[in-house]
N, C-alpha and C positions, 0 to 999 in steps of 0.2 A: 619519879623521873620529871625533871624539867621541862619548859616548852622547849627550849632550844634542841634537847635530847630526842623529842618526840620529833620534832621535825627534819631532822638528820636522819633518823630510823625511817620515818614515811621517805625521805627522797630517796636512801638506800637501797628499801625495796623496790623502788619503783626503776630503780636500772637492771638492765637486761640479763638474764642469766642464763637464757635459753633459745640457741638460735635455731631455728630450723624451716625448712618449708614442705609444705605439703600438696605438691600438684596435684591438682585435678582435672585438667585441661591436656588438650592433645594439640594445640600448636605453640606454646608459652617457650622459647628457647631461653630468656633469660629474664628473671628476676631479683628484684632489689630490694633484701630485707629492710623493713620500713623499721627505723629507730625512734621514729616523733621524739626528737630532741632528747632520748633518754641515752643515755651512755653504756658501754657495755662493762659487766664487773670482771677485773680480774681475776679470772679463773673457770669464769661462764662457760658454759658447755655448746658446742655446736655439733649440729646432730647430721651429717650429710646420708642420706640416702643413697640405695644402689640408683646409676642410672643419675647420679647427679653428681658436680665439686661445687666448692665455694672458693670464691675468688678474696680476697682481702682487700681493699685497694685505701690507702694511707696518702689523704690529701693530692690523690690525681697521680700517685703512683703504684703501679702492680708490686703488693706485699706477696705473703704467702699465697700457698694453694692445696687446698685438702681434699681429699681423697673419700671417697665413702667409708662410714666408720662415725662413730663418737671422739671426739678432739675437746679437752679442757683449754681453752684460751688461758696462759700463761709464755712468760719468758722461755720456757723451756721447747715449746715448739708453737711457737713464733719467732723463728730467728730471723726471717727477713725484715717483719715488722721491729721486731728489738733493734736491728741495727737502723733502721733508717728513724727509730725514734729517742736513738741513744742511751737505750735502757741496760747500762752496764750491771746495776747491780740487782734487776730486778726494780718491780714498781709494785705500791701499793695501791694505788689510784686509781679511778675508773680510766676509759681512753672511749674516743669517736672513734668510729674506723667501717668505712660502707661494706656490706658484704653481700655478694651477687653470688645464687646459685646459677649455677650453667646446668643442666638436661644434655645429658650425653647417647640418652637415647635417639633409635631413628626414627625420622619423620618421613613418614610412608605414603605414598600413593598421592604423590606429588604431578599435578597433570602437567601438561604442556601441549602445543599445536600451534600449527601458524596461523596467526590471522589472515596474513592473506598468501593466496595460490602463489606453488614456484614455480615458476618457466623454466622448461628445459627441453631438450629437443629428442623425441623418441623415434629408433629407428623404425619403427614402422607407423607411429600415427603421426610423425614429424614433429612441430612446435605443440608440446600440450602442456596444461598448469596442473601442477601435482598439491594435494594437501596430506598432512601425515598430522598424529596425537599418539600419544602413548602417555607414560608417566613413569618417576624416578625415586628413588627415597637417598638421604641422605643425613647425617650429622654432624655433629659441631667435633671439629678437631681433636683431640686428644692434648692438645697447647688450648687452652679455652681461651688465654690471653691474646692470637694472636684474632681470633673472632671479635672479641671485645674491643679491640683495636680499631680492626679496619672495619667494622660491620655497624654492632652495636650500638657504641659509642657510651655517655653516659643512659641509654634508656632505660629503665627501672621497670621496664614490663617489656621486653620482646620477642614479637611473636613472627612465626614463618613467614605471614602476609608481609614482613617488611623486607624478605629476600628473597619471594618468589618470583617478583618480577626480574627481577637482576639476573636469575640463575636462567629464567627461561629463555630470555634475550641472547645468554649464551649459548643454550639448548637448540635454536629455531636457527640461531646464525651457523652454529660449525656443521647441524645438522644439514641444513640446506648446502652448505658447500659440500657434503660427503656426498647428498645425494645425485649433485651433478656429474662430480667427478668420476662417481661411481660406472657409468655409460650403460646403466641394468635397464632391458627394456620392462615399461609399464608391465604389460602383461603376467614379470616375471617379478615383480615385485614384491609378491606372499610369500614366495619361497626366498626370500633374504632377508627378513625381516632379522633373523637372530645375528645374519651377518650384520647387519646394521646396528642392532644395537650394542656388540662387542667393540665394535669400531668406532662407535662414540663412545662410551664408557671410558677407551681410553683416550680417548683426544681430549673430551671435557675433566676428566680426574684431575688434570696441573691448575688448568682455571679456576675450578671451584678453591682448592687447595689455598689459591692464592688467598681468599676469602676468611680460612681458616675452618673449611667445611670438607668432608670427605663423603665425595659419591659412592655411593654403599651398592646403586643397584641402579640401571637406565635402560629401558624397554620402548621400543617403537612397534605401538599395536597395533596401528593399520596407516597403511600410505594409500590412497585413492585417488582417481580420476573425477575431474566434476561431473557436474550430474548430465549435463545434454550429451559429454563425453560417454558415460556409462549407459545412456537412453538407445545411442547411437551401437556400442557393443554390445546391447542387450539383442538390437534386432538383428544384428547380423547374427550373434549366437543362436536365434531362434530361427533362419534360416536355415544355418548346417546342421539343428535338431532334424528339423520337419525333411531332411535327405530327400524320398523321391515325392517330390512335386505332383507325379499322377494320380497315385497312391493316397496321398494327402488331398488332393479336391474331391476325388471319390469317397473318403472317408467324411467329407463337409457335408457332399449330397447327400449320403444317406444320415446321417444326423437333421440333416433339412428336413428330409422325407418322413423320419421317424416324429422331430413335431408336431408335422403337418396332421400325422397319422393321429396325434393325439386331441389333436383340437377339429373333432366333426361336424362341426356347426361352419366351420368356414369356408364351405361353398357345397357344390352339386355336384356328385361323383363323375357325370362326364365332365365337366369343366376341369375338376381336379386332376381326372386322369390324364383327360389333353395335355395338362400342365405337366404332370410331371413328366411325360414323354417327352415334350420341347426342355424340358428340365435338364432330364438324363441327357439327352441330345447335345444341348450346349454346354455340361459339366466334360462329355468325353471329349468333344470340340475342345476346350480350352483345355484338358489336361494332355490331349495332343497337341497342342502349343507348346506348353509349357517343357512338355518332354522334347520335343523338338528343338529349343531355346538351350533346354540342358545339354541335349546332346555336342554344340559350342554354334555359335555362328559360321555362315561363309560354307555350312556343309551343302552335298549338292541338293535340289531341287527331289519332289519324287518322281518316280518314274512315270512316265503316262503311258496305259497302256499297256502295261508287263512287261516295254521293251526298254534292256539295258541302253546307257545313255552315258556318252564317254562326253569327255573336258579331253580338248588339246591346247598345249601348250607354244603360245605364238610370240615370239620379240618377248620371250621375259612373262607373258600377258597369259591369264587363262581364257580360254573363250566354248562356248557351248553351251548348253551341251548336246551333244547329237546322238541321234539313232545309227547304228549300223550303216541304213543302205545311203546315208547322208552321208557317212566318211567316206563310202565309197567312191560317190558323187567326189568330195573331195581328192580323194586319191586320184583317180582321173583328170580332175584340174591341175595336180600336181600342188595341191595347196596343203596335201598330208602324205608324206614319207614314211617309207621305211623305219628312220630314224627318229621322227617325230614323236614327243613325248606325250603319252594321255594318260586318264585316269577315270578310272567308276569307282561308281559305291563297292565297296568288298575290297579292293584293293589297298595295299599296305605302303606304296609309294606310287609316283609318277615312273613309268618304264615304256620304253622304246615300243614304239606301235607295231615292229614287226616281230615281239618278244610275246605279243597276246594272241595267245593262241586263235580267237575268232577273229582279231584282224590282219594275221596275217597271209591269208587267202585272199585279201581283199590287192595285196600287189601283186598275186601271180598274176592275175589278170588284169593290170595295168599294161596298155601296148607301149614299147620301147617308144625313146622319142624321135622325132619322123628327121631325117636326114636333108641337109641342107643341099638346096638345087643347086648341081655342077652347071 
């Protein structure tokens, strides 16, 4: 064999005969089999995987496109490539021709969240700023070309970081418009969540589309109140916990008491006991406040003395409140009628003073009024 022979056969071999790729990576959407200036041989074999195609592309134009499977590169199926390189009768030549695997699998568990708080106006806590995160998965179209297009471009290695901003921009903007329009107050916002996420899924499905991407799946796992917002419903929640107020200081005392009981070195049993008695003393004091407080404002005074104590009502005005032999005093002045409206503890509304039964003895003995001098 000649030099010339030997160096035909070494450049022969050294063109491509075998194209395939082999991911190992979990965000690579597309790659670009690397040729280092060798050419591919007529008849070469490309090898596509499940979960992937291979694109052709013939000097900056979308040739064929294959399908998972083993495919021999030939005129026989390459007919987009034959025609656009005029290979009527077949060729025997080697050819260039870039070949990009596309990943048609889905890319999973894709996050997303706003950076910053949305303002919106809640009916019961009025103006509050809302944050929401979840996360989406999705994949490259079933047309790889129209991705390659608008996305892509020529990159020879690309990976989801190059579209995740894009999509989540989409994600944060039609999101926050749903959750305006939606008018769900905070509170009740765990229990919509699945509505939310259905409700985007289809809003965002045309947009991403446009991309050449199909949203597979879009989850909104938590929307929340900022933190002084949730500090501020925590204590209220832990109010409506603790119900009656009396109950609860007495259960403080004696957890007090039970301490004190444990640590004996801290003082001398008269002193101790003095103390606890001013103790207990000021605990049922204040939890008679506090029940007092609960029972609402504006209720009447306690009684002094065991004797009931009426409110009458004067110009619209309540005034009192008085003992019995006081209205009577009043009845006589004529500053309490018949008709005049009162009220005590135990009673279910304001009723006509001559409708109660202990004050209505109080006008039989009112004298008539005294007659004008003829």
């Amino acid at each position: 064999m000649g030099l010339f022979d030997k160096i035909k056969e070494k450049a022969f071999n050294e063109l491509i005969d075998i194209i395939e790729w082999l991911d190992d990576t979990q965000d690579t959407m597309i790659w670009r089999f690397p040729r280092y200036q060798n050419e591919i041989k007529n008849g070469a074999q490309l090898i596509v995987r499940e979960s992937q195609v291979a694109v052709l592309v013939d000097q900056g134009k979308f040739a064929d496109v294959y399908q998972p499977g083993r495919h021999q590169l030939t005129t026989a199926n390459m007919p987009i490539l034959t025609t656009l390189r005029g290979w009527k009768y077949g060729f025997d030549s080697p050819f260039k021709v870039e070949v990009y695997f596309v990943s048609t699998k889905q890319f999973l568990n894709q996050k997303w969240g706003t950076k910053n708080p949305i303002m919106m106006r809640d009916p019961e806590f009025g103006p509050i700023r809302m944050r929401a995160f979840g996360t989406f998965n999705f994949k490259i179209n079933s047309d790889p070309t129209k991705f390659i297009r608008n996305v892509a471009g020529t990159d020879g290695n690309f990976t989801t970081e190059g579209v995740q901003e894009q999509l989540r921009n989409y994600v944060v903007t039609q999101f926050t418009d749903k959750l305006a329009e939606s008018k769900v107050p905070a509170l009740d916002m765990a229990a919509n969540l699945n509505e939310f996420s259905a409700a985007l899924t289809t809003i965002l499905t045309p947009e991403f589309a446009e991309l050449g991407i199909d949203l597979t799946k879009f989850l909104v796992e938590n929307i929340s109140l900022p933190e002084e917002v949730e500090k501020a419903l925590d204590k209220r929640t832990s109010m409506g916990v603790l119900g009656d107020m009396t109950k609860y200081t007495q259960f403080q005392f004696a957890e007090a008491l039970m301490a004190g009981a444990q640590n004996p070195g801290g003082g001398n049993l008269a002193g101790d006991t003095m103390g606890m008695g001013v103790g207990f003393a000021m605990a049922q004091q204040m939890a008679q406040q506090m029940a007092g407080q609960q029972a609402g404002a504006g209720a009447p005074p306690p009684i002094p003395g065991g004797q009931k104590m009426y409110f009458i009502a004067v110009n619209g005005q309540q005034t009192g409140p008085f003992t019995v032999p006081e209205l009577q005093q009043k009845a006589v002045q004529g500053q309490l009628t018949a008709q005049s409206l009162v009220w005590a503890q135990g009673m279910p509304a304001w009723t006509a003073a001559s409708a109660v039964a202990e004050l209505s003895q109080l006008f039989a003995a009112v004298p008539p009024p005294i007659p004008p001098v003829s």
